[in-house]
C-alpha positions as CSV (number, residue, x, y, z in Angstrom):
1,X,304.9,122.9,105.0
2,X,303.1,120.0,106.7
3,X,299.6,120.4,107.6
4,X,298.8,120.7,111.1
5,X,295.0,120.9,112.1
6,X,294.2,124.1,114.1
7,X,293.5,123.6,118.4
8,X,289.9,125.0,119.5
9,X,292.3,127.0,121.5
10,X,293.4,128.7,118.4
11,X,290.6,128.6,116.2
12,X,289.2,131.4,118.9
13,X,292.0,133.2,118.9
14,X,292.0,133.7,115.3
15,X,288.2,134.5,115.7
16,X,288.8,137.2,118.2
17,X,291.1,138.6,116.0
18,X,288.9,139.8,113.4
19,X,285.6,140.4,115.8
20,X,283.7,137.6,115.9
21,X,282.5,134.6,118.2
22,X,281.9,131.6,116.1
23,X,282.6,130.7,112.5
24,X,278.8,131.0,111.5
25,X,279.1,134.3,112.7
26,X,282.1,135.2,110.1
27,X,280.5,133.8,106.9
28,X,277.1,135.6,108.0
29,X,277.5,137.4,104.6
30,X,276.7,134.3,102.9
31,X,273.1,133.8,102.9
32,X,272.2,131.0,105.5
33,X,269.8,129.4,102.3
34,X,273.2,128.9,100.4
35,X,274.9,127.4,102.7
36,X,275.3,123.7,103.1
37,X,273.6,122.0,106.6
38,X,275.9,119.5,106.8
39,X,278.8,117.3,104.5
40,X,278.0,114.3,103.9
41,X,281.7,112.6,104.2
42,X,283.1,109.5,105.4
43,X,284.7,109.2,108.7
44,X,289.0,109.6,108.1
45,X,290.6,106.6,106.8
46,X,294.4,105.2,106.8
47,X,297.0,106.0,104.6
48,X,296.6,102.2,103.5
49,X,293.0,102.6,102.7
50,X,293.0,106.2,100.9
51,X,296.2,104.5,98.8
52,X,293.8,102.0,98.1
53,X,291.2,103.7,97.2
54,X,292.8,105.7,94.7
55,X,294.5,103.1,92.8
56,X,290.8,101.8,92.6
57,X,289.9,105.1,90.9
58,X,292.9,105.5,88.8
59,X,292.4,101.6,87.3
60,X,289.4,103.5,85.8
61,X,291.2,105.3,83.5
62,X,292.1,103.7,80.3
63,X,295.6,104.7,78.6
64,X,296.4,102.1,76.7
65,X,293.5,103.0,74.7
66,X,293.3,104.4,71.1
67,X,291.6,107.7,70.9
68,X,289.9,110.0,68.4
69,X,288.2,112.2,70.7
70,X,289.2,115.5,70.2
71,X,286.3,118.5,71.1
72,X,288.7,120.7,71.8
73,X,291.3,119.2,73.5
74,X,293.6,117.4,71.8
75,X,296.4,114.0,72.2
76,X,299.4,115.5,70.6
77,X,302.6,114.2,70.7
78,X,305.1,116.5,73.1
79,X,309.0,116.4,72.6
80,X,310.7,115.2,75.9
81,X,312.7,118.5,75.8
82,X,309.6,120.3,76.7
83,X,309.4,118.8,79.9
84,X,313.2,118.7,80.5
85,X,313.3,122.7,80.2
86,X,310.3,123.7,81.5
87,X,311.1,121.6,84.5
88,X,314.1,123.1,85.2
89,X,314.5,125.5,88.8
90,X,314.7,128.6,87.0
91,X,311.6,128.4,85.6
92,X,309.0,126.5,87.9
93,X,307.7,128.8,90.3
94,X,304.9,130.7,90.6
95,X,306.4,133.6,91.0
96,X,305.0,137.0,89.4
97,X,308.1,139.1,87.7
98,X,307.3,142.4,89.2
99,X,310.6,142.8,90.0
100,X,312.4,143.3,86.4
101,X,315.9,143.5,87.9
102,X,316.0,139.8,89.1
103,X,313.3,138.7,86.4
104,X,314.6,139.1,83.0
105,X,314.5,135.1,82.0
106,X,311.4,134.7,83.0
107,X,310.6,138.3,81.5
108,X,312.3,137.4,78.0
109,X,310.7,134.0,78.1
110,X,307.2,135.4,78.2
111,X,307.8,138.2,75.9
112,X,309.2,135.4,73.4
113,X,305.8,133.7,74.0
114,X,303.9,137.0,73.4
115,X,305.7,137.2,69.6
116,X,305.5,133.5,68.8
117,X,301.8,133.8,69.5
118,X,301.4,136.6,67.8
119,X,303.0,135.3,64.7
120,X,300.8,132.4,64.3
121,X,298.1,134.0,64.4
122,X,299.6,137.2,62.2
123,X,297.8,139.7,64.9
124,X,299.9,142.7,66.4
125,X,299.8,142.2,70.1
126,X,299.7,139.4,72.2
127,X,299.5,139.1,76.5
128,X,301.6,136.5,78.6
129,X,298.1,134.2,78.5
130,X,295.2,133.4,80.6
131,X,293.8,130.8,82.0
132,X,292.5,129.1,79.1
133,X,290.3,129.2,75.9
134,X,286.9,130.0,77.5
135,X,288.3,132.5,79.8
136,X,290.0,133.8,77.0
137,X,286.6,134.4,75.1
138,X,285.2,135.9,78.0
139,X,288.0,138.5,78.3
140,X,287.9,138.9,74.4
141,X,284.1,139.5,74.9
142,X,284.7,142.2,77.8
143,X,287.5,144.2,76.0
144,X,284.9,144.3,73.3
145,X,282.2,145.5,75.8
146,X,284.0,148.0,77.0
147,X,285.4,149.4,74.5
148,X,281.8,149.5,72.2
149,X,280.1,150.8,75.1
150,X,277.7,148.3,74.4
151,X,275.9,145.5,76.1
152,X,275.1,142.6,73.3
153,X,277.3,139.6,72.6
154,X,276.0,137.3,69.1
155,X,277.6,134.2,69.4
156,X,277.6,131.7,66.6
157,X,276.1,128.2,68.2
158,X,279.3,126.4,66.4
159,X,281.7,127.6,68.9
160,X,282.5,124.8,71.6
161,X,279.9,124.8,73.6
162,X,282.1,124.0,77.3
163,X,283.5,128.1,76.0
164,X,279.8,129.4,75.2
165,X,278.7,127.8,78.9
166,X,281.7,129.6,80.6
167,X,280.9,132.8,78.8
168,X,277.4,132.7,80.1
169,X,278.1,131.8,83.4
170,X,281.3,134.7,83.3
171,X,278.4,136.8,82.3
172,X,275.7,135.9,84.5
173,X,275.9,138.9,86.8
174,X,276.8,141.8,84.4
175,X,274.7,143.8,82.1
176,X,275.4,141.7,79.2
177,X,273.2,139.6,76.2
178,X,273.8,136.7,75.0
179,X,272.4,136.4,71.3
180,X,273.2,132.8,70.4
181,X,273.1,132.5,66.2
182,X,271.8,128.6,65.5
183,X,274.5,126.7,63.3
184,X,273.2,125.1,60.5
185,X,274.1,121.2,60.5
186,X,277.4,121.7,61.5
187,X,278.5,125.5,59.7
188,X,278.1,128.7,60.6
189,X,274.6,130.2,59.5
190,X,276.6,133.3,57.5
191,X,273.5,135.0,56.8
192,X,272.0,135.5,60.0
193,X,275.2,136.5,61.7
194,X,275.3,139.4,59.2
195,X,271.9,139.9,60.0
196,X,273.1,139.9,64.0
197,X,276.0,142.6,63.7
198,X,274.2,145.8,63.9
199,X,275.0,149.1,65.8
200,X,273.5,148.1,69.4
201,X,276.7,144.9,68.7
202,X,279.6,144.8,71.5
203,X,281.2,141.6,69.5
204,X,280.5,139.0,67.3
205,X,282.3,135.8,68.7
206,X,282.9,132.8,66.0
207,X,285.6,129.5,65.3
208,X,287.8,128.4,63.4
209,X,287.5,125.6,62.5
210,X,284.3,125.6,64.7
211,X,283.2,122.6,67.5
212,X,282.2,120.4,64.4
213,X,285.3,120.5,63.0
214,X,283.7,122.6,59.9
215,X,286.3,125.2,58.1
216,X,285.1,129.1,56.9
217,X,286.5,132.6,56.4
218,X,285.1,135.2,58.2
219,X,286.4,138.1,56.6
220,X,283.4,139.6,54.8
221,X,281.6,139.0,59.0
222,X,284.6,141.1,60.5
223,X,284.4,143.5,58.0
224,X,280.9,144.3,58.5
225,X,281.1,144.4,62.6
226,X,284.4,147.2,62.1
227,X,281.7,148.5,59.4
228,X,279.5,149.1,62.9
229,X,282.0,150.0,65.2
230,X,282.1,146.0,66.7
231,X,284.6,143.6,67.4
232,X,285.2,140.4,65.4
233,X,286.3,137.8,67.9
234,X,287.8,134.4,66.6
235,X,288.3,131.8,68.5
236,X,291.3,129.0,66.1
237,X,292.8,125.4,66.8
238,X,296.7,127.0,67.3
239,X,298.3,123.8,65.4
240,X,296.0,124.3,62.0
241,X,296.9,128.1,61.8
242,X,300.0,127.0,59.8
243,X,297.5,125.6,57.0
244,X,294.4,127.7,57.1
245,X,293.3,131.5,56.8
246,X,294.8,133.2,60.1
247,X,293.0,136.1,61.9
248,X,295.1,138.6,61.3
249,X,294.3,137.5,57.6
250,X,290.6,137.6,57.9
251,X,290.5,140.7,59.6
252,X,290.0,140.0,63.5
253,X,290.5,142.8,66.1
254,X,290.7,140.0,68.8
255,X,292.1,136.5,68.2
256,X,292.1,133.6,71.1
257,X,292.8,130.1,71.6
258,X,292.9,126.8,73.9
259,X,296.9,126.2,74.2
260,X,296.6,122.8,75.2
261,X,297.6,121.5,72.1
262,X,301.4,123.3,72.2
263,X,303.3,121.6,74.8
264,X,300.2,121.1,77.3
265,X,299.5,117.2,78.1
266,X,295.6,116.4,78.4
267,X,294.2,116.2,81.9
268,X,291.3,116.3,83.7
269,X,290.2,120.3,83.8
270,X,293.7,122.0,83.1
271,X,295.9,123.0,84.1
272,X,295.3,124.6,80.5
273,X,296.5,127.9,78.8
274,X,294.4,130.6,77.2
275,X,296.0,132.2,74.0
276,X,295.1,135.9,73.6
277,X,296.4,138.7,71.2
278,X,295.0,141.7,69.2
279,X,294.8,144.2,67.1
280,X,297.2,146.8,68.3
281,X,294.3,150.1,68.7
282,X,292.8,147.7,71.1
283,X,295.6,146.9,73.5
284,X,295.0,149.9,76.2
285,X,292.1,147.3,76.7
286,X,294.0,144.6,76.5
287,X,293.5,141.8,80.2
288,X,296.6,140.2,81.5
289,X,300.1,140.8,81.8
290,X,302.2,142.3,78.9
291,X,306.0,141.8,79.0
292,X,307.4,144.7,76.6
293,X,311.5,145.3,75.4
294,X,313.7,148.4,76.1
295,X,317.3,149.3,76.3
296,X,318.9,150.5,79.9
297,X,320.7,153.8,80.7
298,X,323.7,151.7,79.3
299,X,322.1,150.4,75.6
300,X,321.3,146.6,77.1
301,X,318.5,145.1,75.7
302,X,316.0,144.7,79.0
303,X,312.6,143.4,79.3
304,X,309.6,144.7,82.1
305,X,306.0,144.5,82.6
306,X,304.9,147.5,80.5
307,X,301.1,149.4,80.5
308,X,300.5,148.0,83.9
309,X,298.1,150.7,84.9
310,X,295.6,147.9,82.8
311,X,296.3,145.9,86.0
312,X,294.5,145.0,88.6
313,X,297.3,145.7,91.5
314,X,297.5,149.2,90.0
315,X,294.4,150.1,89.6
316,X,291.8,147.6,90.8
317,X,288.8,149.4,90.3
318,X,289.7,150.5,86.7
319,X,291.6,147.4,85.9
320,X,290.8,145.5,82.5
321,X,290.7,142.4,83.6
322,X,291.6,140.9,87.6
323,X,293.3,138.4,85.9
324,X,296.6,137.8,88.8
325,X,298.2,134.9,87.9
326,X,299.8,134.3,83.7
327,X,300.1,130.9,83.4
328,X,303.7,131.7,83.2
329,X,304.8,127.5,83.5
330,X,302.2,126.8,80.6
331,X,303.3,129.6,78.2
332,X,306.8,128.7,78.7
333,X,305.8,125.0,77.7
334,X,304.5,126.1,74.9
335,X,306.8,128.3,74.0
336,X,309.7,125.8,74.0
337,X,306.8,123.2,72.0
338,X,306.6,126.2,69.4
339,X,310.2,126.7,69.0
340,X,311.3,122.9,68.6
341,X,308.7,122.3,65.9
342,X,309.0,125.5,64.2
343,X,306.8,127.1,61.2
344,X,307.9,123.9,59.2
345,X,307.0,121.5,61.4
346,X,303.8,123.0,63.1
347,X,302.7,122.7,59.1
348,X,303.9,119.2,58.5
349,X,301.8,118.4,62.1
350,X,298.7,119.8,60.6
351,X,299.0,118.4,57.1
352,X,299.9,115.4,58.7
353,X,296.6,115.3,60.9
354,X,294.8,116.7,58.2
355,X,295.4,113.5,55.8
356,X,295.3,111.2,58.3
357,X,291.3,113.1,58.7
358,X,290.8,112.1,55.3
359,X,291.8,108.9,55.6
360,X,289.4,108.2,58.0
361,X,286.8,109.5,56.8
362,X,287.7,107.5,53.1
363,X,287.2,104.3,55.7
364,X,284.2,104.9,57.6
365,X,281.9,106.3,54.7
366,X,282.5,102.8,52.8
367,X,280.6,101.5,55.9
368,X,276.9,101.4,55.5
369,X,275.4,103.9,56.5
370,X,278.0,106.5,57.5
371,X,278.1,110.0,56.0
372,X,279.5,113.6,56.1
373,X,277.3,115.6,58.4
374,X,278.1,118.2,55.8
375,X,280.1,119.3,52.7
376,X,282.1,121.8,54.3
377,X,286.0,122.1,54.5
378,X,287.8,119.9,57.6
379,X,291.0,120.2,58.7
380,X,291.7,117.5,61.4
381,X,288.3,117.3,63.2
382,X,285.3,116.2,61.1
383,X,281.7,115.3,62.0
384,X,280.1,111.8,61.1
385,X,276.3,111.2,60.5
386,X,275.8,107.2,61.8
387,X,273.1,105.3,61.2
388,X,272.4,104.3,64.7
389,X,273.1,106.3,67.8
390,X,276.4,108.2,68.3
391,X,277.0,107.4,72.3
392,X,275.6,103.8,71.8
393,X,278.8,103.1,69.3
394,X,281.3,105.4,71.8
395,X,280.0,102.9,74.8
396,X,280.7,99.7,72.5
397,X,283.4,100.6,71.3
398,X,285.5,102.0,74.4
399,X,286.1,98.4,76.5
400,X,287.2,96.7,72.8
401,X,290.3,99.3,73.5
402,X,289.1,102.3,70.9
403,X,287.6,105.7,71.9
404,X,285.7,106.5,68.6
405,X,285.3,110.4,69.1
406,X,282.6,112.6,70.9
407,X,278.9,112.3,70.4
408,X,277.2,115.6,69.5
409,X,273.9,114.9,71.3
410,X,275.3,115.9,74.0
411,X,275.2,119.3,73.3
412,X,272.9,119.7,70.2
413,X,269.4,118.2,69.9
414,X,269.0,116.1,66.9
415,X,272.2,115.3,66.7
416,X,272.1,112.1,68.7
417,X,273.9,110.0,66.0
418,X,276.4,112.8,64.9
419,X,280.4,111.5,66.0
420,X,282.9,113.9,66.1
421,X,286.3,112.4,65.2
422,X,289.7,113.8,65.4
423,X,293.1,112.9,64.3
424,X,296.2,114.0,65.4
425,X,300.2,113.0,65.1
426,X,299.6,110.5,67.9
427,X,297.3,108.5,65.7
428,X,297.9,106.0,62.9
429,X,296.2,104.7,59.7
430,X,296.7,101.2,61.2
431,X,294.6,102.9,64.2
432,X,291.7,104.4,61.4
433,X,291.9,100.9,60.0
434,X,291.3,99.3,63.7
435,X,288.7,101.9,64.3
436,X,287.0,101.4,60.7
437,X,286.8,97.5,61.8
438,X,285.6,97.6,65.0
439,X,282.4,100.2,63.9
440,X,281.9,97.9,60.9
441,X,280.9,95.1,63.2
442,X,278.6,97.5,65.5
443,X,276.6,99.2,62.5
């Protein structure tokens, strides 16, 4: 519907409605300190000038450039079909099956989301998503809380750290710790994570590979935190799960992920998907909507919301999570991303990107002064020691039409000329070579 400003005339009406005389007077519950004085905004402009003004913004943006930033997020190639279905009417709305008798595609569609999920990551359960991969390690970390009756969180320092900030910022006004475990140039300090996971543990929260793009199994960790009655979290990149140890396999009682990188094209905040499943003991605990499969009164295979008392419009007060919304549009996408590649070709992405990893990193170490940040495994994503400083080389190197990776000294002290590079499908060795060339020159 268009948008029509209210009259004065019915600004009070509304007003009188629910009691009061002004609009200070209805958000007096906010503290007057924490309220802004005044907004500092331009007086209205045409639709000529705004036009204007955001093709000035938008020639900013630089898409014809070649990238190796990863971090997290990642520049995969997406089949057309994935927009072409996921576009279609049937499926893009925002509308919540409750209703199972006028619901079942967009029922089946989630539930075939739930399994495919599941699968990859070779856990028992999985939800119809969240919002994306820090919420979903928020969620993990509250199912754990809840469940261990306990109040502490450890949290291994080589998980991203945009995740650990939302976790902390989820956390800020519960009755939660935060015990943050220092990584050790670039791995996971195993030792004192052990050390961590004691009896007073809600969760120990880990990745795989982890922010530096630094491979390890965490098996004999999970074992020890089931030893103490915790949960063993994993956070995993869903495309390398065809390759590497999956959580299931290690041992995880809750596995999670950012979904971008099936089906989800990269943009600035989201939307994004958050990957969630689990062991199965867990799932009365379980957040977010869970699509299960029955038979009728007739023997037709059917499919409805199922253990909704979880849920927030059964049971607010008691409910896991108050996660409303599924991200139905974004699990579909990456549903239908899953199902065109298929196990065989989510592994020949992976060993794709993983050579092409190695490939760059054969190239830039013959330049002087460039090293491995450590001798740990990589998969796609690998961490570069320079010899001068990291963002100085991203800043040189971005208007000469190459985005070199992600400087680590923004988030880790000391780390000022650590790169972090990533390769996917929609990179090239003719790329790495361009890339190798361009650095040569700066170093």
């Amino acid at each position: 519907m268009p948008y029509i400003p209210h009259t004065p005339e019915e600004l009070h009406e509304m007003l009188s409605v629910v009691g009061v005389r002004c609009l200070d007077e209805l958000f007096s519950d906010i503290p007057s300190s924490m309220r802004p004085k005044s907004f500092d905004l331009p007086k209205g402009q045409g639709e000529a000038a705004v036009c204007g003004h955001f093709e000035e913004l938008a020639a900013k943006n630089c898409p014809g450039h070649v990238s190796f930033l990863g971090a997290g997020f990642y520049n995969h190639d997406i089949p057309k079909a994935v927009d072409a279905l996921s576009g279609r009417s049937e499926f893009y709305t925002a509308y919540t099956p409750y209703q199972a008798e006028c619901s079942q595609g967009t029922l089946q569609a989630i539930f075939e989301f739930q399994t495919a999920v599941s699968r990859l990551m070779e856990m028992d359960c999985g939800n119809a998503s969240v919002y994306d991969g820090g919420t979903a390690i928020f969620e993990a970390a509250m199912m754990a809380a809840r469940s261990a009756r306990r109040r502490l969180l450890v949290v291994d320092e080589a998980v991203n750290p945009i995740w650990r900030a939302m976790l902390a910022s989820y956390t800020s006004s519960l009755d939660l710790e935060i015990r943050t475990v220092p990584q050790h140039n670039g791995c996971s300090d195993m030792d004192a994570l052990m050390a961590a996971v004691d009896n007073t543990c809600a969760a120990v929260i880990v990745q795989n590979p982890n922010f530096f793009g630094a491979v390890a199994d965490y098996t004999a960790l999970f074992a020890k935190a089931r030893s103490v009655k915790a949960f063993g979290v994993i956070s995993v990149y869903p495309v390398m799960q065809s390759v590497l140890k999956t959580p299931g396999e290690m041992g995880a009682d809750v596995a999670v992920a950012e979904g971008q990188s099936l089906g989800m094209n990269l943009s600035f905040g989201g939307p994004y998907l958050g990957l969630m499943t689990c062991r199965k003991e867990h799932i009365r605990q379980f957040p977010g909507r869970i699509v299960g499969r029955t038979t009728d009164v007739d023997g037709k295979t059917g499919y409805v919301l199922t253990l909704q008392a979880r849920e927030q419009h059964i049971r607010r007060a008691k409910a896991t999570s108050n996660i409303c919304s599924n991200q139905a549009l974004c699990a579909l996408r990456s549903l239908i991303h899953m199902s065109l590649l298929g196990p065989e070709g989510l592994t020949r992405v992976a060993e794709n990107n993983m050579a092409l990893a190695r490939y760059a990193v054969e190239r830039l170490t013959a330049l002087k002064g460039v090293e491995l940040l450590n001798s740990a495994p990589y998969g796609s994503e690998v961490a570069l020691r320079l010899p001068v400083n990291a963002a100085g080389v991203v800043k040189a190197m971005t208007p000469k039409g190459v985005v070199p990776g992600y400087p680590l000294g923004r988030h880790y002290p000391g780390m000022e000329n650590v790169l972090l590079l990533s390769c996917t499908e929609a990179n090239s060795r003719s790329q790495i070579d361009k890339l190798a060339e361009i650095m040569g020159g700066l170093l």
